[in-house]
C-alpha positions in Angstrom: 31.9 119.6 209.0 31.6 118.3 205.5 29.8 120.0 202.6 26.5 118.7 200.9 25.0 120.1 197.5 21.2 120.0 197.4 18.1 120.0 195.2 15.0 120.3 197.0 11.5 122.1 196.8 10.1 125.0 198.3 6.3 125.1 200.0 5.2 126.6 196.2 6.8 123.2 194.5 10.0 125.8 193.2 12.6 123.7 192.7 16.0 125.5 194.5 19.4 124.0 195.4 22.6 125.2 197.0 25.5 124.1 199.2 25.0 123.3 203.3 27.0 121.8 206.0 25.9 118.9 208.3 27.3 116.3 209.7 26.0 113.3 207.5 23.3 113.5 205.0 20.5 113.1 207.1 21.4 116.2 209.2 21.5 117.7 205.9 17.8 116.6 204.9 16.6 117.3 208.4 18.3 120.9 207.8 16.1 121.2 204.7 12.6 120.0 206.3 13.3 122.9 209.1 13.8 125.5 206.0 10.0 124.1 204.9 12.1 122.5 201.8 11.9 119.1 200.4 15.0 117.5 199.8 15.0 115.7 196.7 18.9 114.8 196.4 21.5 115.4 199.2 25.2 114.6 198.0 28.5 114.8 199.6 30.5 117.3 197.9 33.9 115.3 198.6 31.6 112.1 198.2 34.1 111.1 195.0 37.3 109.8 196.4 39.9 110.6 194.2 43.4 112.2 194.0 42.3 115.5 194.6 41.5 114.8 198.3 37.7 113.1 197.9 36.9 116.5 195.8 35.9 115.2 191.9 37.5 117.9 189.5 37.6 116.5 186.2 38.6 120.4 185.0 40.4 123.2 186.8 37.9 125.5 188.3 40.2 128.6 188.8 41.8 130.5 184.9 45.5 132.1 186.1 43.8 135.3 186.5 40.8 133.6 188.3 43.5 132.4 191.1 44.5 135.2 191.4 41.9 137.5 191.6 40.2 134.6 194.3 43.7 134.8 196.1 43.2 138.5 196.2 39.7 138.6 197.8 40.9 136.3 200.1 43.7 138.3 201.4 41.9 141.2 201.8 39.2 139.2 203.8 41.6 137.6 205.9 44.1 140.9 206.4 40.9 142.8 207.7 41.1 140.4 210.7 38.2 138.6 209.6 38.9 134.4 210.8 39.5 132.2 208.0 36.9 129.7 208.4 34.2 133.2 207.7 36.0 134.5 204.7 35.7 131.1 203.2 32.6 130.9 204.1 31.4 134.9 202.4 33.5 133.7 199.4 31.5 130.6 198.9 28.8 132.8 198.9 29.8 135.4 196.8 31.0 132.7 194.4 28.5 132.8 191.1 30.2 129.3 189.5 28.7 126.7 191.1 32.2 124.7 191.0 34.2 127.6 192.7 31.5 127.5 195.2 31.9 123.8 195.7 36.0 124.2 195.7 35.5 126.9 198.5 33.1 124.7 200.4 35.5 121.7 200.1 38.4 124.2 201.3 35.9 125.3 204.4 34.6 122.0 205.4 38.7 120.8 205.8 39.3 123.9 207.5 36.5 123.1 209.8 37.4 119.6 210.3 40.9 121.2 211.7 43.0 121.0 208.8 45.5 123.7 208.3 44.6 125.7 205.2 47.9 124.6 203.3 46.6 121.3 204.5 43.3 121.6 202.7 44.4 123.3 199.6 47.0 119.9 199.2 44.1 118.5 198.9 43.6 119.7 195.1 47.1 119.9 194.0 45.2 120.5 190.5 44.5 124.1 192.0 47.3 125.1 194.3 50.8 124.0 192.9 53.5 123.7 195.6 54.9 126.7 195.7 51.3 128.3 196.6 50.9 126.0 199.4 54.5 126.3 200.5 53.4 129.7 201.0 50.4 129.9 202.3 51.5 126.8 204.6 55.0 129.6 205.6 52.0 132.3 206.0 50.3 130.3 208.4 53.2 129.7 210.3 54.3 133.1 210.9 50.8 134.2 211.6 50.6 136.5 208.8 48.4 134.7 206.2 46.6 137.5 205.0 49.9 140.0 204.0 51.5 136.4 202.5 48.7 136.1 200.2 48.6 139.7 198.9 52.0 139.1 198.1 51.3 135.9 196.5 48.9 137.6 194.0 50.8 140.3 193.6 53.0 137.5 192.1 50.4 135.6 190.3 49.6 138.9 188.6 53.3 139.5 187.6 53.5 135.7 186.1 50.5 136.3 183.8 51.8 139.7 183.0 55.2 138.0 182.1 53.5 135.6 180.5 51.4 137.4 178.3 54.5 139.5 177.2 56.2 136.3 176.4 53.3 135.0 174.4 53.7 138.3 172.3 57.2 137.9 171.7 56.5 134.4 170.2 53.4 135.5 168.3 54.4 138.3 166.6 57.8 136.5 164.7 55.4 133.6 163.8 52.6 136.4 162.4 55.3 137.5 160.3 56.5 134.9 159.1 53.3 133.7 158.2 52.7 136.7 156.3 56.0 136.4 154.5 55.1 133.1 153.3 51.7 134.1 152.0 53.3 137.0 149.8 55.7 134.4 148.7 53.1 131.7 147.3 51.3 135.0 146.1 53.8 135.9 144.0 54.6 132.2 142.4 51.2 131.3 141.9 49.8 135.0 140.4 52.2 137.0 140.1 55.1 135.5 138.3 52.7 133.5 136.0 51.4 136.9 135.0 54.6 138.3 134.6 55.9 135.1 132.2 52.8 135.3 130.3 53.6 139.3 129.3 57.0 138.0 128.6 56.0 135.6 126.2 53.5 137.5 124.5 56.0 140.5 123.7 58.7 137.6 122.6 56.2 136.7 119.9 55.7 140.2 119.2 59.5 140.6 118.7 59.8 137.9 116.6 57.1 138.5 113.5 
């Protein structure tokens, strides 16, 4: 069932929005008048065809550790026995960016339309790389999705941590360096100038 966003009214003229699922718009409106709200724009959220599956991202939504903290949640939902198409739905909740909320309702509408879950995260390849989906999609297979994707944070943690430590190891050569060459310039510009000029003077000296 697809996804709509919505910005509508309450009965004191508050103006609210959110994300709901219908079948077309106008089951989405009608949904809205039953709430006592007044819909004043319903949109698709995969309304924008694109690469990404219908879902506009001009931005990736999730940072490294974002993913994987997400992926975590997620396994932990799922592992508890919890069914997928609920733990997507409690994360899109729980989501406070409205784009992760609209990534996770994209994910649940494919879901609901009977896409596997590897299936609908292929659908923003900007998101979940290949290897992700290759294991989530070997996760699904086996029946154990929710130990699959501990272990693939577990991973996604030890890639940033390697990471990190490589980003270190390439920083701190290029700090010193940098230092090196501001001593350097230091020197030429103040130092040996100074050190010429007392040279000079006591040459003077020498020679009267």
């Amino acid at each position: 069932m697809p996804a709509y966003r919505f910005e509508a009214l309450d009965a004191a003229g508050k103006a609210t929005s959110g994300l709901l699922e219908a079948d077309n718009a106008k089951a989405a409106r009608a949904q809205l008048r039953a709430q006592a709200l007044v819909p004043l724009d319903v949109k698709a959220v995969a309304a924008d065809t694109s690469k990404a599956g219908g879902f506009n991202l001009k931005r990736k939504v999730f940072s490294n550790t974002g993913l994987t903290v997400w992926t975590r949640q997620l396994a932990g939902l799922v592992g508890s026995g919890l069914p997928l198409e609920r733990a997507l739905t409690a994360l899109a909740d729980e989501a406070e960016d409205n784009r992760q909320r609209e990534l996770v309702a994209h994910l649940r509408s494919e879901v609901n339309a009977g896409s596997a879950f590897a299936r609908a995260l292929g659908t923003l390849p900007r998101e979940f790389d290949d290897v992700y989906r290759g294991v989530v999609a070997a996760g699904e297979a086996s029946g154990a999705l929710g130990p699959v994707l501990e272990r693939t944070a577990d991973d996604l943690e030890e890639r940033r941590a390697l990471r990190a430590k490589l980003i270190g190891a390439t920083l701190y050569p290029a700090i010193v360096s940098l230092i090196a060459v501001v001593i350097v310039v230091f020197l030429v510009t103040y130092v040996v100038p100074q050190v010429a000029s007392v040279f000079t003077s006591s040459s003077a000296r020498c020679r009267r």
